[in-house]
VOGU-3710 file (C-alpha; in Angstrom, 3 decimals, decimal comma):
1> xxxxxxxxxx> 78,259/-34,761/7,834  81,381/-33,757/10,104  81,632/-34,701/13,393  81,257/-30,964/13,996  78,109/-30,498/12,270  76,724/-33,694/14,471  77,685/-32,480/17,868  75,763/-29,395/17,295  72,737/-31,312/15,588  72,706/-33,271/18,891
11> xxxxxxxxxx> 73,061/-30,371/20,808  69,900/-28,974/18,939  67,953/-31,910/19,325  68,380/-32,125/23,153  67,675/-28,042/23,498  64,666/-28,615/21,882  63,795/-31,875/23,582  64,448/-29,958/26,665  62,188/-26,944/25,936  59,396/-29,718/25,158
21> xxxxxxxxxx> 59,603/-31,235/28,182  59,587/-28,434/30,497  56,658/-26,844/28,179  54,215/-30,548/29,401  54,840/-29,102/33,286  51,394/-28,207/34,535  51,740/-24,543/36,961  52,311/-27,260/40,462  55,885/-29,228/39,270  54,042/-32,500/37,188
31> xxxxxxxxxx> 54,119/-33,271/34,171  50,978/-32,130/32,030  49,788/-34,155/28,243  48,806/-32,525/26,021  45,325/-32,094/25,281  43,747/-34,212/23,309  41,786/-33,043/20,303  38,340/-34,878/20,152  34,786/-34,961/20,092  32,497/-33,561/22,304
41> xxxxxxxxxx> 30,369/-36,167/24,383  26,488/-34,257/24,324  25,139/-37,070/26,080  24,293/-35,648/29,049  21,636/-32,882/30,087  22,465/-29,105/29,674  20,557/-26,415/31,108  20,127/-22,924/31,548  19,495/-21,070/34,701  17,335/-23,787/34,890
51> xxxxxxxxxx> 15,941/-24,448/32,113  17,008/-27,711/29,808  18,085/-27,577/26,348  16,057/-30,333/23,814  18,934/-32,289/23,408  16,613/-34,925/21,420  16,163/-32,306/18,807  18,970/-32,801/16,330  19,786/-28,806/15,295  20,227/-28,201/19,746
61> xxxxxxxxxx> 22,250/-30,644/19,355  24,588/-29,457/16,162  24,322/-26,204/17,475  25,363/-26,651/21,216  28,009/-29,287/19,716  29,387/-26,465/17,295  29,901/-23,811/20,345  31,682/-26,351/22,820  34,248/-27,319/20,306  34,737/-23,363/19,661
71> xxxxxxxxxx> 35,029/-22,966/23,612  36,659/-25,970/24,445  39,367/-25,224/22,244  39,678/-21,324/21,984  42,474/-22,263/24,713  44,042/-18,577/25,919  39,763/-17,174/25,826  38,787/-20,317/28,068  42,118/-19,869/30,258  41,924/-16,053/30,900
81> xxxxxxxxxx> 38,539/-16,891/31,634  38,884/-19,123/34,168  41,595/-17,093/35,956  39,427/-13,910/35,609  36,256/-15,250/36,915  38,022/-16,012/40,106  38,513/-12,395/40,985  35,333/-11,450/39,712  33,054/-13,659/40,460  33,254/-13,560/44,041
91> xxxxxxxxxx> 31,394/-10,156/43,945  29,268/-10,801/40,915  27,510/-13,959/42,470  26,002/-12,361/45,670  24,495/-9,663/43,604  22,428/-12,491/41,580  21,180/-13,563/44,726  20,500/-10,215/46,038  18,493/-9,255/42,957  16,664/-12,661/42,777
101> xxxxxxxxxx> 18,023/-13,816/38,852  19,828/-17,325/38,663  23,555/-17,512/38,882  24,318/-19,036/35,605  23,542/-15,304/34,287  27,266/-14,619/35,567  28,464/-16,843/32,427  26,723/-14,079/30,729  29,597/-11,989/31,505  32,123/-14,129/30,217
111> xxxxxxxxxx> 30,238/-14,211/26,802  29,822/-10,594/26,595  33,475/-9,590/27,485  35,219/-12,391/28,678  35,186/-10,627/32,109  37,307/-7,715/30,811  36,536/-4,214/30,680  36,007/-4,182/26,886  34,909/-1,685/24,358  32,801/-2,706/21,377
121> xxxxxxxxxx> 32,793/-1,732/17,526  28,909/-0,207/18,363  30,060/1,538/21,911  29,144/-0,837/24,062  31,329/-0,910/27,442  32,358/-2,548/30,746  31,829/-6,622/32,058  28,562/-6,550/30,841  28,885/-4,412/27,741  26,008/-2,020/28,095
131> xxxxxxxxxx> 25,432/1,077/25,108  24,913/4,484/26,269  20,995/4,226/25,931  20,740/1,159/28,510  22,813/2,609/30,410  20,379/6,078/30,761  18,108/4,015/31,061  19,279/1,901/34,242  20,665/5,001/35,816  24,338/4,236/34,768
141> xxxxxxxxxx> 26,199/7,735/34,907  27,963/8,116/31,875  30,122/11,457/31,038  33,225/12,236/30,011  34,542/12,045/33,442  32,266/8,835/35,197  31,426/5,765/33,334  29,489/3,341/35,723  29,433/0,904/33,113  32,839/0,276/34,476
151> xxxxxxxxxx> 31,465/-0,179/37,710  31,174/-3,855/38,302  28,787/-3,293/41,079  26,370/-0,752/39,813  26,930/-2,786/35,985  25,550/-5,969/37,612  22,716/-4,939/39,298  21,670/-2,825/36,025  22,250/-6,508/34,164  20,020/-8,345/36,658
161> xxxxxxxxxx> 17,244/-5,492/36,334  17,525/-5,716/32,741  17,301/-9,517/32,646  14,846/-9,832/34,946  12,352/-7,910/32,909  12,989/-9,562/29,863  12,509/-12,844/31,671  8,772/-11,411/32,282  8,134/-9,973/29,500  9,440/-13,091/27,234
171> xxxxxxxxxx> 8,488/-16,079/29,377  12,415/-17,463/29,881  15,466/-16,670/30,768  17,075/-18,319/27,353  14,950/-15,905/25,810  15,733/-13,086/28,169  19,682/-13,703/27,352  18,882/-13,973/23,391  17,623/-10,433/23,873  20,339/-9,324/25,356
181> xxxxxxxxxx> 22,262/-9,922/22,777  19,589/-9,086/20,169  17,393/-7,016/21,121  14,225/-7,519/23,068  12,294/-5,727/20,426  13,320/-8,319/17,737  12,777/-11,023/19,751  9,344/-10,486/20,608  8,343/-9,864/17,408  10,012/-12,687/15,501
191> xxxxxxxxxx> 8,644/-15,356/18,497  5,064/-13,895/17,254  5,738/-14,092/13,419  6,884/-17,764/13,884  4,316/-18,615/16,205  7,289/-19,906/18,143  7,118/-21,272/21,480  10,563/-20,988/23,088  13,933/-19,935/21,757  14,689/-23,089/19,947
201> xxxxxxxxxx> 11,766/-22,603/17,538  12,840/-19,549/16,225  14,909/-18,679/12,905  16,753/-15,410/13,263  18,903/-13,421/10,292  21,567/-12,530/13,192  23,265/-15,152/13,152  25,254/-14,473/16,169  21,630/-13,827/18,479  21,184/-17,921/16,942
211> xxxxxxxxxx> 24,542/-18,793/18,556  24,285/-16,875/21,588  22,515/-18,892/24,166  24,352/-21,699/23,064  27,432/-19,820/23,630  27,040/-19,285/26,806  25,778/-22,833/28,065  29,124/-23,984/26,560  31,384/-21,279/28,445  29,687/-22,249/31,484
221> xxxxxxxxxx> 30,003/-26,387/30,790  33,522/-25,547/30,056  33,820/-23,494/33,083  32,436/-25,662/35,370  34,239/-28,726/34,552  37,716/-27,451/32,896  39,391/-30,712/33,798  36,997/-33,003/31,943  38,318/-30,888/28,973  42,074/-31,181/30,137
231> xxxxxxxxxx> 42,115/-27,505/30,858  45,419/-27,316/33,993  45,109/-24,267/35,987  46,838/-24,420/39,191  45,141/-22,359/41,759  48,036/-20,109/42,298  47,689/-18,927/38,745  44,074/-17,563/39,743  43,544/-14,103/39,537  42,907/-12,632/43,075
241> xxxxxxxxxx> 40,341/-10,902/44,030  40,704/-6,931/44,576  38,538/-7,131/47,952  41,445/-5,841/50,629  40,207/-1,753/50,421  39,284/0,820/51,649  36,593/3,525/51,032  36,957/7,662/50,641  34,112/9,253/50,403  34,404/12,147/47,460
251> xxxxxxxxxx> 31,527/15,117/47,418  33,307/17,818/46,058  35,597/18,182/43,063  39,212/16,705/42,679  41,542/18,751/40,257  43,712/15,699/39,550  43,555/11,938/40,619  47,112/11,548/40,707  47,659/14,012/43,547  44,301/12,467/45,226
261> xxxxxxxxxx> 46,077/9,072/44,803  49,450/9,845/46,015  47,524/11,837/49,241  45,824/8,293/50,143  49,546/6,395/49,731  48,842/4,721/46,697  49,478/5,791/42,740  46,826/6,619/40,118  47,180/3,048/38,448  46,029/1,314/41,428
271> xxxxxxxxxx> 43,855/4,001/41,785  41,817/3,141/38,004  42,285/-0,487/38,596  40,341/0,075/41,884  37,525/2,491/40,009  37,855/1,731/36,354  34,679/4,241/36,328  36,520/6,752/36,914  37,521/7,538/33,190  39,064/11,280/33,513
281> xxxxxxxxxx> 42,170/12,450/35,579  39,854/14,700/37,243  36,413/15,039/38,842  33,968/18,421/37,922  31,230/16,996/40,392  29,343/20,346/40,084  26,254/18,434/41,245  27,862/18,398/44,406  27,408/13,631/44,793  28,616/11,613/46,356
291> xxxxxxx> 31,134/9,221/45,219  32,987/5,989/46,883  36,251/5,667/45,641  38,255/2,069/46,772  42,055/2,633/47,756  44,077/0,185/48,422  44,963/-1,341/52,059
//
């Protein structure tokens, strides 16, 4: 090898070294290691809303064990996440309270759309991914120019009275979340087939309904404690919350959104990222309601 051909090896080799180091530099200036790869430790209790998992019963176990190491290492998911939930959560939790349903139901949220405003293969939309027919059903307006499944408010409280019924008519809220995902319908009728007395007794053919409560205890053990799994987030890399606003109140028609936006001295982005409901450039509103729309401060 020339001398040549060495100096710029060497000057490779430090580049690189270089890039690796200031990759390790956690978001507040120190030095971060890498994560390790391991094992889960399951010895410990986990719960739901509540309610404890068998952990002596080997398939909890396997099955809880086989949903943390998805979580704990499904790194940008578990990240965004995190960062996300501090935004939203702030306006999620007092809801829970409000409508009397246990707060680990917000981790619900995370396992249906990872806090995004997501749309589904089957339709399903919004935080808390509801289908048209719930939606009718828990007086969600859906059209082609509002979609309060967008509506984190009005989407949350239509969760919690969804929940909360299943909780009564099932007996748990493990159960209650397995129909969410399921079907309440299928639930029921497959816990009376089996003669099954909670959710951990029963054998389903979906096997994503099987994962699904598990799924969620592990987003929330993850979220909870994201330092025991060597997850780095410094707090400035938090999402904000979007709670500096104000409110219009809309009863009549608006012709476009972008002139109504630029009238209230902001643009039509901030605009939709304020109402994501508000899914057309326009609003018919021949039914003459009354609409709260969030601007900007």
């Amino acid at each position: 090898m020339t001398n040549r051909a060495l100096i710029v090896l060497n000057i490779m080799l430090a580049l690189g070294l270089a890039g690796l180091f200031f990759l390790s530099f956690k978001g507040d200036g120190f030095p971060a290691p890498p994560q390790s790869v391991r094992s889960i430790n399951l010895d410990k209790d986990f719960d739901f809303c509540g309610e404890k998992l068998p952990m002596g019963n080997f398939d909890v176990r396997q099955r809880l064990d086989a949903e943390l190491l998805r979580n704990v290492y499904f790194h940008s998911s578990t990240i965004l996440s995190i960062k996300r939930a501090n935004a939203l959560f702030p306006t999620i939790e007092p809801i829970l309270k409000e409508q009397g349903v246990p707060e680990d139901l917000k981790y619900l949220a995370v396992a249906e759309s990872m806090l995004s405003n997501a749309v589904s293969p089957a339709g399903a939309r919004g935080i808390w991914q509801f289908m048209k027919s719930a939606a009718d059903e828990y007086n969600l307006e859906v059209n082609d120019e509002i979609d309060e499944r967008y509506h984190l408010e009005k989407a949350t409280r239509a969760a919690c009275k969804y929940l909360r019924r299943q909780k009564e008519n099932l007996g748990s809220w493990t159960l209650a979340a397995a129909a969410y995902n399921g079907g309440p319908g299928r639930i029921s009728s497959e816990m009376a087939k089996q003669r099954a007395k909670s959710f951990y007794d029963l054998n389903l053919a979906a096997d994503e309904t099987m994962r699904y409560p598990f799924r969620i205890v592990a987003i929330k053990e993850v979220m909870q404690n994201p330092e025991t799994y060597e997850y780095v987030i410094a707090e400035d890399h938090l999402y904000d919350p979007l709670n500096t606003f104000k409110t219009v109140q809309v009863t009549g028609s608006v012709p476009s959104w972008g002139d109504f936006a630029v009238e209230h001295g902001t643009t039509y982005r901030m605009l939709k990222l304020y109402n994501p409901w508000l899914v057309d450039s326009k609003l018919t509103n021949k039914a003459g309601k009354t609409y709260e729309i969030k601007l900007p401060k």
